[in-house]
N, C-alpha and C positions, 0 to 999 in steps of 0.2 A: 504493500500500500504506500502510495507515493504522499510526503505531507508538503506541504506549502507552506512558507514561512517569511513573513513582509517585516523586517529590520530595519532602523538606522545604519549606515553602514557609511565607513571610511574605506576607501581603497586603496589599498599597500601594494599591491604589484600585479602587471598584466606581463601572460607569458604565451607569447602567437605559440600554436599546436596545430599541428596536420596542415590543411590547405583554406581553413576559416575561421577554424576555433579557437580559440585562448582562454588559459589557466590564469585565474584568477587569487588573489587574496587579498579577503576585507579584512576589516576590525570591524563589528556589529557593536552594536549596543544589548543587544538580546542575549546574542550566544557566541563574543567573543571571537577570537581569531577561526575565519572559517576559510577553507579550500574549496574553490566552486570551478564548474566550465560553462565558456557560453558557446554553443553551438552555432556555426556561423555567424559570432559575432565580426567578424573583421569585414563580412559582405553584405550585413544587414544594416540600414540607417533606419529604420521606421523602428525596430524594436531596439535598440541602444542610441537616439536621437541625440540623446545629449554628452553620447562618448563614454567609453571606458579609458577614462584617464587618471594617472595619479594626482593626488594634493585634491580630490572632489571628495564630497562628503553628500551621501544621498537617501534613496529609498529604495532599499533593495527587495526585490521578489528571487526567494530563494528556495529552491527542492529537493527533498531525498526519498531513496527509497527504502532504506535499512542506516544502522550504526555505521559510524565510522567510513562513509562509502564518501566517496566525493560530490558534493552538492553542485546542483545545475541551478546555474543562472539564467529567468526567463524576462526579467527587467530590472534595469538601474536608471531610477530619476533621479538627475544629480538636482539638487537646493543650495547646495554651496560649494561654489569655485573658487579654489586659491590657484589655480593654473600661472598667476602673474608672478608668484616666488620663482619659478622657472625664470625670468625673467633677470634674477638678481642671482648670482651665482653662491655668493658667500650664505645666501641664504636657502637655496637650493640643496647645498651642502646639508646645511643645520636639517631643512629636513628630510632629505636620505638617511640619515644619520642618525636620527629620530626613529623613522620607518624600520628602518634593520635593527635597532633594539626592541622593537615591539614584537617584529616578527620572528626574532629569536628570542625571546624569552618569555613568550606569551606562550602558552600549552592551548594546542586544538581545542574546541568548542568550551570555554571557558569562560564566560561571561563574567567581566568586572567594568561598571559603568563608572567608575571614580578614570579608567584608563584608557575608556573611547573617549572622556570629558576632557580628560588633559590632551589627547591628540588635536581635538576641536580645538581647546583653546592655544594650543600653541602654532598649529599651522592659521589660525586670525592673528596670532602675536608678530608671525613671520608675515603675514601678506599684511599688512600694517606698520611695520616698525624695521620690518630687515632683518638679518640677523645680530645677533644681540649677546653679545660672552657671557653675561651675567641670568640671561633666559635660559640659555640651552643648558647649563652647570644650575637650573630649578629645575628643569624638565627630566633630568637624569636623577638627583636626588627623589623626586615626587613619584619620578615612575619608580625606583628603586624601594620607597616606602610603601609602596600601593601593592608591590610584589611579594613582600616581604625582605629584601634585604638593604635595608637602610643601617646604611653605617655610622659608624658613632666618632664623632669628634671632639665632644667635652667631657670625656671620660674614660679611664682604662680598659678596655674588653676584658680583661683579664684579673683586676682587682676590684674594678668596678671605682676609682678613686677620681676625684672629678678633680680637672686638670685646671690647676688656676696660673700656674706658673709664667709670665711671657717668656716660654723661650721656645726652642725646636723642640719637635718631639716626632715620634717613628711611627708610618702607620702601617699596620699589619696589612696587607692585602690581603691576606689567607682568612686572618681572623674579623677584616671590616671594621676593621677601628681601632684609635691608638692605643698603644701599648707604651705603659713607665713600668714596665719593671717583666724581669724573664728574659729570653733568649729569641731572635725573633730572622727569620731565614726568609721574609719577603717582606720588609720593613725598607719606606720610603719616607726620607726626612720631609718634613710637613712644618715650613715656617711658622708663627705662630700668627703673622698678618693673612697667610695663605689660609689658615684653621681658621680664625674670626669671620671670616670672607665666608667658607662653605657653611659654619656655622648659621648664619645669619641669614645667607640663602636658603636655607635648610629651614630655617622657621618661617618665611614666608609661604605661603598658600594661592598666591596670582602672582601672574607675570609683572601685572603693573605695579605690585610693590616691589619686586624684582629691580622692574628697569634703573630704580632709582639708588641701586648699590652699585657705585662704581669699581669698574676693575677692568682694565685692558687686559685684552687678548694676547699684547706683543711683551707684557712686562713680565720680569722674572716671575712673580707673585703669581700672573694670569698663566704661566706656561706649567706653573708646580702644579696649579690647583687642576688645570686641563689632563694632567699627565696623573693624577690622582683617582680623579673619575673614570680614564678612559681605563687605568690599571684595574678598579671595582668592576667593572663591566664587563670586562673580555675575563676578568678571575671568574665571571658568573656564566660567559657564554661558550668557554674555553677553545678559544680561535679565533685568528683575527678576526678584524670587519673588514668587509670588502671597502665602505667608503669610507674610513678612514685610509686605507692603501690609497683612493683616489686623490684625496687632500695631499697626503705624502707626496706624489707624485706631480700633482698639480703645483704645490710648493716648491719643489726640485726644477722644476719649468721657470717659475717664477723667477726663480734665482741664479738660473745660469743665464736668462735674459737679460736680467740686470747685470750681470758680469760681462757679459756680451757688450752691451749699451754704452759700459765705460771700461774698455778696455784700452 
């Protein structure tokens, strides 16, 4: 018996198959990261009008016929286009980069609406404001809390002693949070401006009080805190990410252009 299922749904990746069709994956509001195909969608406009595209947020009609089986998609009306982030690269980035942690660390049909709500609101924070150093370092903590592993930075994982001291301190990647005392074989020095910084990120709950904590991307401070999160994350997804490779590599371009320019 075939069931029919109409969703909120965000779209995380389209993948052409055979000679019409494409594999699909949403983030639903209902039921969570789901796998679907559309049959001839790449040669139909009357039944996908408004596109299967990334960065849209719509109303999905979705079907199965047993557990576990791959769901067919029979319509998508998109309601909300951020299609113009494409438009801004750096932002672009941020949400790739977004996407590929949802979709590795989200478990098949598992609906959590605190984690379709934070994708909404962060691809409106991207197609309004750009990309933003101090959003996407919320966006990784909030989904990291919303997951269960939200790590801890004003306190010892291990004696549990809340850290008042201004100075360095070591943060366990294995264990998710600082450690003052013990023996520690994946410990990453953690300024103590770099820990106020995620701190304080970490207790905001929207973007917009976000935007208003200053912190550059290019300054020592912004590269610890960047190199902290991205270690939390791949510790949880265990292997790289493909777009952080891209940025790598994007940046390696960058910079032998500029060596180029003034040579």
């Amino acid at each position: 018996m075939t069931t029919t299922r109409i969703t909120d749904a965000i779209l995380l990746r389209s993948v052409p198959y055979k000679e019409s069709d494409v594999i699909l994956s949403f983030y639903t509001s209902q039921y969570g990261r789901v796998s679907a195909y559309a049959r001839g969608a790449r040669n139909s406009r009357r039944r996908f009008s408004g596109g299967l595209t990334l960065l849209t947020i719509g109303k999905a009609e979705l079907h199965t016929s047993k557990p576990d089986s791959l769901w067919r998609l029979s319509d998508y009306d998109v309601n909300v286009d951020h299609t113009n982030i494409a438009s801004n690269l750096d932002a672009m980035i941020h949400a790739s980069y977004a996407i590929e942690i949802v979709r590795e660390l989200t478990p098949l049909e598992h609906p959590d609406t605190l984690i379709f709500d934070l994708l909404v609101e962060f691809f409106e924070s991207l197609s309004i404001h750009g990309a933003v150093f101090s959003v996407l370092r919320s966006f990784e903590l909030r989904f990291l809390s919303y997951s269960g592993f939200a790590p801890t930075f004003d306190r010892c994982v291990q004696c549990d002693t809340l850290i008042t001291t201004e100075c360095d301190v070591l943060f366990d990647i294995t264990a998710g949070g600082i450690v003052c005392c013990g023996d520690t074989q994946n410990g990453l020095l953690l300024s103590e401006v770099a820990r106020q910084f995620l701190i304080s990120v970490q207790q905001k709950r929207s973007f917009s009080e976000v935007n208003e904590i200053p912190m550059s991307h290019r300054s020592k401070e912004g590269s610890l805190c960047r190199q902290i999160m991205l270690s939390i994350i791949q510790q949880h997804i265990g292997k790289p990410l493909r777009s952080v490779e891209f940025i790598h590599k994007m940046t390696s371009k960058s910079e032998d252009s500029l060596h180029r320019s003034h040579g």
